[in-house]
C-alpha positions in Angstrom: 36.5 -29.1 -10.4 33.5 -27.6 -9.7 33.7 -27.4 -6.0 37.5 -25.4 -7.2 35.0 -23.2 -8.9 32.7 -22.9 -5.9 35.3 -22.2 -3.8 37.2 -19.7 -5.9 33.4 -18.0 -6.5 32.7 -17.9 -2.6 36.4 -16.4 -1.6 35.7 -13.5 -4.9 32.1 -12.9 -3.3 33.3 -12.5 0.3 36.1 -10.1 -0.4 33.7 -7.9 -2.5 31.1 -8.2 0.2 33.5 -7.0 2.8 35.1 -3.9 0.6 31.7 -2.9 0.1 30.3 -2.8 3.5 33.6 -0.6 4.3 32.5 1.5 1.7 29.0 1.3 2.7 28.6 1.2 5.9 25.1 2.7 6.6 23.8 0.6 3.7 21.1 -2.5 4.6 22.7 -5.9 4.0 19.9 -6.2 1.2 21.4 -3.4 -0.3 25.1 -4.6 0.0 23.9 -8.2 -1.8 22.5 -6.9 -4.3 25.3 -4.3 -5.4 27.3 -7.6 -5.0 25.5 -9.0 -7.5 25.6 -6.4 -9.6 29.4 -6.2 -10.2 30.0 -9.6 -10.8 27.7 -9.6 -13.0 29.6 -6.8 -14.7 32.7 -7.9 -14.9 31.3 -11.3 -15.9 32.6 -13.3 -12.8 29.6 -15.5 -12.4 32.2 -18.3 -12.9 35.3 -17.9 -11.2 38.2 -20.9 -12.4 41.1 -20.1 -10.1 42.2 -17.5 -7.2 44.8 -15.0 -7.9 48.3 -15.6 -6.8 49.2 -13.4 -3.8 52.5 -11.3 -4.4 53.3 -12.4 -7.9 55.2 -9.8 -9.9 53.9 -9.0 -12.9 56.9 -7.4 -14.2 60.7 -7.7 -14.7 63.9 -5.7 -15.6 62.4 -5.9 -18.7 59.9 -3.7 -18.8 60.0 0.2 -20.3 56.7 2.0 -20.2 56.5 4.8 -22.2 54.4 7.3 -21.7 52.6 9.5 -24.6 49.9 11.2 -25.9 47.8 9.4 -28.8 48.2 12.1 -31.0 51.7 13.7 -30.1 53.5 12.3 -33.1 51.4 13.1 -36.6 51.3 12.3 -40.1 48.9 13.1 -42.9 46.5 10.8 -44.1 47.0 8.4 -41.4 45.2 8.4 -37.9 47.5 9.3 -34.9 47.6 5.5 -32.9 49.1 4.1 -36.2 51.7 6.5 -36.7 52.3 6.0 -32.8 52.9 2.0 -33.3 55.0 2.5 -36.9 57.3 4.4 -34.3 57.4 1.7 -31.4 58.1 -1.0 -34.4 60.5 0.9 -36.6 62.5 3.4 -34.0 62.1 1.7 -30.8 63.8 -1.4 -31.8 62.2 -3.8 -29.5 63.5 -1.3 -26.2 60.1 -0.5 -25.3 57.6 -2.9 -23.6 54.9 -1.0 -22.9 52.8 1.7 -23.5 50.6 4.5 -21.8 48.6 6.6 -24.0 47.6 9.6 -22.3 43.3 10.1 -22.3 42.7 9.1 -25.7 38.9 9.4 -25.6 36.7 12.8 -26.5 37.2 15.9 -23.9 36.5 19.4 -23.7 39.7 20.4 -21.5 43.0 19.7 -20.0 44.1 17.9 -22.8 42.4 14.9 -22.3 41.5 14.6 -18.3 38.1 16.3 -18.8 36.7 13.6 -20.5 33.4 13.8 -22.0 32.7 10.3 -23.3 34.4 6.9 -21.3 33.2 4.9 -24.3 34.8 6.2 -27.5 38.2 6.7 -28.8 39.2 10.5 -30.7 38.6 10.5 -33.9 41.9 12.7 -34.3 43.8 9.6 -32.4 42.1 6.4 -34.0 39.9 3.9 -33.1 39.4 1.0 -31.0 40.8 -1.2 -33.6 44.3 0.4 -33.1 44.1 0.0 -29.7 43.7 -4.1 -29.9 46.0 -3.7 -32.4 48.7 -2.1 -30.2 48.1 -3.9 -27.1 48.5 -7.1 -29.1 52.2 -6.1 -29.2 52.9 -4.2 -26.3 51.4 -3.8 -22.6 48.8 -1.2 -23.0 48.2 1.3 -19.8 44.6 3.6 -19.6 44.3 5.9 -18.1 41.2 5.4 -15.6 39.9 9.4 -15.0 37.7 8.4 -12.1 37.3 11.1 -10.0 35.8 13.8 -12.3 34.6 14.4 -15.3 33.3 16.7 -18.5 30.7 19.3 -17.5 30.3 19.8 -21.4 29.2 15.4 -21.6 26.1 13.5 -22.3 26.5 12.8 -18.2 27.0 16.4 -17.2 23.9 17.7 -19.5 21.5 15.1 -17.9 22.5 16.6 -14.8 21.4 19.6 -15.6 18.3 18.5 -17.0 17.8 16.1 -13.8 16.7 13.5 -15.9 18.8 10.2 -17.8 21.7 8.7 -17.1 24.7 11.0 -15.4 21.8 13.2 -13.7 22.8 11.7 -10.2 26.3 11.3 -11.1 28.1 14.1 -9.3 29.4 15.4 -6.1 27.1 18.5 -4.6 27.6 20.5 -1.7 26.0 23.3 0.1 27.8 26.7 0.8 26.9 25.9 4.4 29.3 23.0 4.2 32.7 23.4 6.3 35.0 23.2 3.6 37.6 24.9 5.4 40.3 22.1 5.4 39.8 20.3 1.7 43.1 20.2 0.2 43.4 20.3 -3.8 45.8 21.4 -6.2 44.0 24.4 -8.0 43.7 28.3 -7.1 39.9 28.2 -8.6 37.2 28.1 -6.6 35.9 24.6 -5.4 32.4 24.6 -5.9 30.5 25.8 -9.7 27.2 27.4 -9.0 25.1 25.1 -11.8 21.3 26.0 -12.6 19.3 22.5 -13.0 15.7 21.9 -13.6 15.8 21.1 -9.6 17.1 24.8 -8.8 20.7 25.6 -8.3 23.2 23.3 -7.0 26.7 23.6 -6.4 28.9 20.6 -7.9 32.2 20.6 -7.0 35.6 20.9 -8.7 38.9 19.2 -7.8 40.6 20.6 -10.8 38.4 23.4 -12.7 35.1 23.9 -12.8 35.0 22.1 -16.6 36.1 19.1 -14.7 32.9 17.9 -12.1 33.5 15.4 -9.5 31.5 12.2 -9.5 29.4 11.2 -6.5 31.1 7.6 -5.1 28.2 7.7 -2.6 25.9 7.0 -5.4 26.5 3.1 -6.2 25.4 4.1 -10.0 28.9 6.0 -10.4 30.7 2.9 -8.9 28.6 0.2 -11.4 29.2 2.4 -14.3 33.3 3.0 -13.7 33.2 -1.5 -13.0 31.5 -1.3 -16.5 34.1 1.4 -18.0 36.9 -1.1 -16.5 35.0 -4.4 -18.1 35.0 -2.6 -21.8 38.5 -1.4 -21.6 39.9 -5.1 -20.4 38.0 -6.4 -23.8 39.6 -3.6 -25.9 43.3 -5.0 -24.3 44.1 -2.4 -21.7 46.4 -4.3 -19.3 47.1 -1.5 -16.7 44.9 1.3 -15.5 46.2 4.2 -14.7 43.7 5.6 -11.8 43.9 9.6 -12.5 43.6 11.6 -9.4 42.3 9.3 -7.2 43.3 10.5 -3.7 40.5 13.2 -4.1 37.9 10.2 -4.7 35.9 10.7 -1.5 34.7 13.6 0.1 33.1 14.7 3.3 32.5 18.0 4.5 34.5 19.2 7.6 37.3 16.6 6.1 40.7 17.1 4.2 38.8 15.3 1.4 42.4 13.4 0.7 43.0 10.0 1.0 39.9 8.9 3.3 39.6 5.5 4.2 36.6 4.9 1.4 39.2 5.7 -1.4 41.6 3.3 -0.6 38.9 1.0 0.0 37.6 1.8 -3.2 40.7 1.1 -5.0 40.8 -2.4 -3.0 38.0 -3.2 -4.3 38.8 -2.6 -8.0 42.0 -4.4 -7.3 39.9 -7.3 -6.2 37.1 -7.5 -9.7 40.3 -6.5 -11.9 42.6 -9.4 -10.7 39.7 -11.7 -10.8 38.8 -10.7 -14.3 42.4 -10.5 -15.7 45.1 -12.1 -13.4 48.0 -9.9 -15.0 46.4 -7.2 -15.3 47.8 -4.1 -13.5 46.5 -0.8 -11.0 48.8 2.3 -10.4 47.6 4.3 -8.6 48.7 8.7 -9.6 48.7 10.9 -6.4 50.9 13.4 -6.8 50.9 13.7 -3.2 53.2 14.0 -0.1 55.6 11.0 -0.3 54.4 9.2 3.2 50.4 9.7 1.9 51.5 8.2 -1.7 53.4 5.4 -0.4 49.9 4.2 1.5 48.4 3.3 -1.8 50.5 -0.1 -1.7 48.1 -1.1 0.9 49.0 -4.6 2.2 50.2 -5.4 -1.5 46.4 -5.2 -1.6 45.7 -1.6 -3.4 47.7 -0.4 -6.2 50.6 -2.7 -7.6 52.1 0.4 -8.6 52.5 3.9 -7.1 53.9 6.7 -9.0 57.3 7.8 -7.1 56.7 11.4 -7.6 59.2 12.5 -5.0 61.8 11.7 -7.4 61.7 14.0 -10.5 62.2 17.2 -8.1 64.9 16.0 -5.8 66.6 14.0 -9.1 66.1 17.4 -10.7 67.7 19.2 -7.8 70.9 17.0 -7.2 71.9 17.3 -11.2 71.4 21.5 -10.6 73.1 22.2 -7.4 75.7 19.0 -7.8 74.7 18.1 -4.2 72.9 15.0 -3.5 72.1 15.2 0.2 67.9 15.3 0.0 68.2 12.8 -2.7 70.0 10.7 -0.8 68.5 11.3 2.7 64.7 10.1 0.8 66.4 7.0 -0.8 67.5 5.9 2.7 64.1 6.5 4.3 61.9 4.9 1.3 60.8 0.9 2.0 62.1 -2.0 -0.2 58.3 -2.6 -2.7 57.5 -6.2 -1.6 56.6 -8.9 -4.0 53.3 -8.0 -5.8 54.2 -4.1 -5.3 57.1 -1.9 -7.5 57.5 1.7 -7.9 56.8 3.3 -11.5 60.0 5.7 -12.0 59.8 8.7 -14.0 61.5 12.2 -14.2 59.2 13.6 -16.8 55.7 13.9 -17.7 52.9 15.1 -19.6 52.3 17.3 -16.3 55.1 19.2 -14.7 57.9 18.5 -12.0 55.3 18.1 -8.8 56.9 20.2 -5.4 54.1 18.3 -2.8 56.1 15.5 -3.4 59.2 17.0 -1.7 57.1 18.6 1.8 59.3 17.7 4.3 62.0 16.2 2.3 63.1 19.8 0.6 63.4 22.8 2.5 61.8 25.8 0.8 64.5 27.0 0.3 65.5 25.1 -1.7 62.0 24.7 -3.5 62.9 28.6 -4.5 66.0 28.1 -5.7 65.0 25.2 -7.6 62.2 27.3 -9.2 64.3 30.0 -10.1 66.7 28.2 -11.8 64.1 26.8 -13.5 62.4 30.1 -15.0 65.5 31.2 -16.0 65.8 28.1 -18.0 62.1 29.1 -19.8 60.0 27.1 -17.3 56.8 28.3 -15.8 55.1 27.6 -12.3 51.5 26.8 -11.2 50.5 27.3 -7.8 47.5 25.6 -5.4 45.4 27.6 -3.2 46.4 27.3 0.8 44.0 26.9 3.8 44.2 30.7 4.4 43.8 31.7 1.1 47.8 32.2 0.3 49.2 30.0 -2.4 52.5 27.7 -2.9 54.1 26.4 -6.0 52.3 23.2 -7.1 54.3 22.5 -9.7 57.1 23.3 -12.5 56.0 23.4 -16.1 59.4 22.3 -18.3 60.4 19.9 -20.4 63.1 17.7 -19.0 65.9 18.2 -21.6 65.1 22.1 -21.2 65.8 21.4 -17.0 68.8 20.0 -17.6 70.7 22.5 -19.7 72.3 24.4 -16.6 72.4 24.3 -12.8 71.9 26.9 -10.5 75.2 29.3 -12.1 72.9 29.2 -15.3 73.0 27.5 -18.8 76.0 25.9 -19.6 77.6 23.1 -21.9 76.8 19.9 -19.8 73.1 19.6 -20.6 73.0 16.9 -22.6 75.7 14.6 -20.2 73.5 15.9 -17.3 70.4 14.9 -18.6 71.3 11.5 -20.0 72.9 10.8 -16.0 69.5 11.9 -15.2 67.8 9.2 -16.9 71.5 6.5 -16.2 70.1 7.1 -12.4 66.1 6.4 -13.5 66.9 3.4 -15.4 69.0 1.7 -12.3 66.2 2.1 -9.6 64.3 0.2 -8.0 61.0 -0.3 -9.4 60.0 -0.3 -13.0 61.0 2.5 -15.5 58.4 5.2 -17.2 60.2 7.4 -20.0 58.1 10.3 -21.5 58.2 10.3 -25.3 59.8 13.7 -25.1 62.0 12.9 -22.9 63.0 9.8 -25.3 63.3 12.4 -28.1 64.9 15.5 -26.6 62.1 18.0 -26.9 62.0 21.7 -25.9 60.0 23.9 -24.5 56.8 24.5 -26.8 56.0 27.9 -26.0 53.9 28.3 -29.1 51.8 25.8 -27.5 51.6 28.0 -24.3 50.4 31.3 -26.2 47.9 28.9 -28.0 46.5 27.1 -25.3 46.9 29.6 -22.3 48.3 26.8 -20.1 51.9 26.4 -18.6 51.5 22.5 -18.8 51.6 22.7 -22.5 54.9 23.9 -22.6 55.9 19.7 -22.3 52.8 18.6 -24.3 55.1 19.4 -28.7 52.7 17.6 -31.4 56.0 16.4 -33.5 55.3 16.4 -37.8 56.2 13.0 -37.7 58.1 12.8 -41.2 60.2 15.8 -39.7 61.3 13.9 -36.5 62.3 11.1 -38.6 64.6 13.1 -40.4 66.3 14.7 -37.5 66.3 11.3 -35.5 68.4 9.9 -39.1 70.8 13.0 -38.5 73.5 12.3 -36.1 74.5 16.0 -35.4 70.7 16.8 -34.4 70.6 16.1 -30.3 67.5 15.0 -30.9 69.0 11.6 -32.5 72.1 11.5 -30.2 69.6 11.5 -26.9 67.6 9.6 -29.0 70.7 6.8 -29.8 72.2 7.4 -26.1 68.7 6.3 -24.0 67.9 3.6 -26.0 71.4 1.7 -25.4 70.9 2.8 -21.7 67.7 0.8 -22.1 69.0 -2.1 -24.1 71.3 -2.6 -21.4 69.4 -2.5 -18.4 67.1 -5.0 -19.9 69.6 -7.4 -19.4 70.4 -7.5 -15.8 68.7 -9.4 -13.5 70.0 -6.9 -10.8 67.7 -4.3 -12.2 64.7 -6.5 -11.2 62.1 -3.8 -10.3 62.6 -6.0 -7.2 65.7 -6.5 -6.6 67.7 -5.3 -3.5 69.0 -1.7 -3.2 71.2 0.2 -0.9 72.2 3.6 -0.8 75.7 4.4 -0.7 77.6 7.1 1.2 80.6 8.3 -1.4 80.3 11.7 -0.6 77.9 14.7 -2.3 79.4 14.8 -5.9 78.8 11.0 -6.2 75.4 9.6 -6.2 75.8 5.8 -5.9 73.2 2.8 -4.9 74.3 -0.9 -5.0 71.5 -3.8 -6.9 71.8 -7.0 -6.1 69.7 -9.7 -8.0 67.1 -11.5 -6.4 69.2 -14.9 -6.9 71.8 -12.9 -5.6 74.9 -13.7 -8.0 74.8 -10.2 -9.9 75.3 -7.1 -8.2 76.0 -4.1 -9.6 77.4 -0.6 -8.3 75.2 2.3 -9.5 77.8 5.3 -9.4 76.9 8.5 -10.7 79.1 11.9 -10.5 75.9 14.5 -10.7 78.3 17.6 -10.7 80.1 19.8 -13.3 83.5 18.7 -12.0 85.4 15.8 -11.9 85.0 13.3 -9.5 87.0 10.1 -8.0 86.2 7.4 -5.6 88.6 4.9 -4.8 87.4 1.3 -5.5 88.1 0.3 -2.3 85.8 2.0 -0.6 82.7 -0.5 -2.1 84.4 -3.0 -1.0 84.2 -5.3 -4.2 84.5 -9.6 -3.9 88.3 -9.9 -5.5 87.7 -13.3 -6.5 85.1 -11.6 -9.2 85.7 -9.6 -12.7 84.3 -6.6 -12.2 83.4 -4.5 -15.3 81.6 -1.4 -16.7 78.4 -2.4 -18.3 78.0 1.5 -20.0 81.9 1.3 -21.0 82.8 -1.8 -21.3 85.9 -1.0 -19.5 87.2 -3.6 -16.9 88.7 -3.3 -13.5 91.3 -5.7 -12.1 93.1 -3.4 -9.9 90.5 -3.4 -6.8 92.7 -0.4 -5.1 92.8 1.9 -8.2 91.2 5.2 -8.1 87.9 5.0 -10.4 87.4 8.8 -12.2 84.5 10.0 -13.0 84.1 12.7 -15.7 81.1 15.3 -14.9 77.8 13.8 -15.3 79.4 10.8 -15.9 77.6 7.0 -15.1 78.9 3.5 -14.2 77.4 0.4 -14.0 79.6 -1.8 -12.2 78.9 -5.5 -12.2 80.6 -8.6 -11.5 78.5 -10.2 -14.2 
């Protein structure tokens, strides 16, 4: 056994050894064994009992991950987390298998992704105790927020002070620095001019200039993040969410995207992380071009997860202009996830509907029609600063159920059918399923929050009264409770099918533009099922024929219940609506 041991322990300390000297490449070997050291010390991997299994999915067609803010549903006298998990045990009705609560710690911006202490939970969302609690029922993804930080934290002031812990922390630069081709998301300016007790010094600022970039060059910032990822494994987090972490690296004179040390950074937390906890999970969120995000699989040895950010806009496009062309053309082009690897589907978030996502894929065009069609349904749009100083849309601020209420014509009366075939498509993908709580619920555009908070993003961030939300989820005319109802036997079905493995086999189908369709096929290969989807305002009809069905099989609707025996009949399609057809 204890040669197993040794062996395991000599295979964990080579593959740190080698991620760090990619990482570190001008350091001293001394240097890189003794940072070795360090982090296993850390993460408390001084004895090792077994190697991870290569491509092992930690997942199945079971799993729903939804997506929420600690504190978005609220009820007196009781602290935010617990009213969270009375909803997941009472309303959810065992649909739901997971959980990401948004940044739950202290912050001073951005609701939540400036955060000012990595240690401590908001008093106004609980404790640590209703975090065990909660991941002791349900998978529990963290958000990681490595790239930046609170300039308003214990870190930030010692900075400033140039003394303590955090006062080497974060990323400097010098106005002399060619900056000229560092890509971000923001209009503001990059660098904050800070006075420190060492002179001024220019920090720099991915996001805004409350949110300071830490130093990865330092190996103090990379110890203290390992330590970060120790305490939240031993509070139950089970999947980390790494925030922003493209931007991780910079170097002047570079795009200061994506550089090789990032995604050898993330290697290397894959490599402590699945050593510590073998089912634990790392997605990585780059709301980026779809090419660049899709690098973050590695060789199934970076993220298990990426976010599939391309598909809110073009999803959101197809259901508005009833065409599915783009939509199609990116399912075609995107690569099967190998084992160890899935997607994380969504179509809504606590953010906005990202356009970088669709560069190349969606003409702009397009982009501005979608974006018009959009304001007149009450969203907003937030822009990012180009090379030249010009700017582009970033990003559209609306809640889904909003989106879906018209197409390009304008408003009309298929929203709710339009955005329930929104979410049939979601749920039948490839890869595993995210659903944002207000999404789940049906919420609208919170424009008081807007005028409150100044931001477009808040327009999809509602804090619901929870008592009130009961009461409209227990009243069947309030849309509210029928979206409510109508997602989670979506959800209750999908769980069901082994063809809706996140890693199961998919094809895109060619049934023409009113009718979106992709065919699943189990990884045993005895169910398959035919995704068919009319995303227009019209009727639609395909003949059966044309999927070319086994006739030796029964062949039924798994959303109807309906059953076909006639292989040559004509399947309609009312507008917006979804079948599930399976021969099991």
């Amino acid at each position: 056994m204890d040669s197993v041991f040794n062996s395991a322990s000599a295979q964990l300390a080579s593959q740190i050894e080698n991620h760090l000297q990619n990482i570190y490449c001008s350091f001293e070997q001394e240097e890189i064994t003794q940072l070795l050291s360090d982090l296993i010390s850390i993460m408390r991997l001084g004895s090792v009992e077994q190697l991870p299994t290569p491509y092992q999915n930690h997942w199945s067609q079971q799993d729903i991950i939804m997506i929420t803010y600690g504190d978005s549903l609220q009820r007196a006298d009781e602290r935010a987390m617990s009213t969270l998990h009375h909803f997941l045990n009472e309303q959810c009705d065992g649909v739901i298998s997971g959980v990401h609560v948004l940044p739950f710690f202290p912050y001073s911006s951005d609701d939540g992704f400036a955060v000012s202490d990595y240690y401590q939970v908001r008093d106004s969302v609980g404790e640590w105790q209703d975090i065990q609690r909660l991941s002791a029922e349900y998978r529990f993804m963290s958000d990681l927020v490595i790239n930046h930080g609170s300039s308003q934290s214990t870190w930030f002031n010692n900075f400033v002070k140039g003394e303590g812990v955090g006062h080497d922390y974060y990323f400097t630069a010098s106005l002399d620095d060619d900056l000229s081709q560092v890509v971000r998301p923001r209009t503001s300016p990059l660098l904050r001019e800070v006075e420190t007790a060492d002179g001024v010094k220019y920090v720099w600022c991915t996001f805004s200039h409350d949110q300071v970039d830490f130093d990865f060059r330092n190996t103090a910032v990379l110890k203290e993040f390992v330590q970060i990822i120790r305490f939240y494994l031993d509070q139950g987090v089970n999947i980390f969410r790494l925030d922003a972490i493209a931007f991780l690296w910079k170097e002047a004179g570079s795009r200061c995207l994506n550089l090789d040390q990032t995604h050898e950074v993330v290697r290397l937390l894959r490599t402590l992380i699945e050593y510590a906890c073998p089912t634990a999970m790392i997605i990585t969120e780059t709301n980026i071009p779809s090419r660049e995000n899709l690098s973050y699989f590695g060789n199934a040895n970076e993220a298990h997860c990426v976010y599939n950010f391309s598909l809110p806009p073009l999803l959101l496009h197809a259901l508005i202009t009833g065409q599915n062309f783009y939509l199609k053309q990116w399912m075609m082009s995107m690569p099967p996830a190998q084992d160890g690897t899935s997607f994380f589907n969504f179509i809504a978030s606590h953010d906005g509907i990202g356009l970088r996502p669709v560069e190349g894929i969606l003409p702009d065009s397009e982009v501005d029609l979608m974006i018009e069609a959009m304001q007149n349904l009450g969203g907003h749009v937030s822009w990012r600063t180009l090379d030249d100083g010009g700017k582009k849309p970033y990003e559209i601020n609306i809640a889904l159920f909003e989106a879906l209420q018209g197409t390009l014509e304008g408003k009309d009366g298929w929203g709710e059918a339009r955005f329930i075939c929104a979410h049939s498509i979601m749920l039948a993908l490839e890869g595993i399923p995210g659903i944002y709580l207000h999404s789940l619920l049906g919420t609208l555009n919170d424009h008081e929050r807007v005028k409150r908070t100044g931001h477009s993003r808040s327009i999809n961030r509602h804090q619901w009264d929870y008592p009130e939300l009961e009461a409209l989820l227990a009243d069947e005319t309030s849309h509210h409770s029928r979206v409510f109802s109508a997602l989670k036997h979506l959800i209750a079905i999908r769980r069901q099918q082994q063809a809706f493995h996140p890693n199961a086999t998919q094809f895109t189908l060619h049934l023409g533009e009113q009718i979106f369709g992709f065919w699943r096929q189990s990884i045993d290969r005895t169910q398959n099922i035919f995704c068919l989807n009319n995303i227009s305002a019209a009727p639609a009809s395909l003949s059966l024929s044309d999927l070319n069905l086994i006739s030796t099989q029964d062949w039924s609707d798994l959303l109807s219940g309906q059953h076909y025996t006639d292989l040559l009949a004509t399947l309609e399609l009312a507008p917006y609506q979804s079948v599930w057809l399976a021969n099991r």
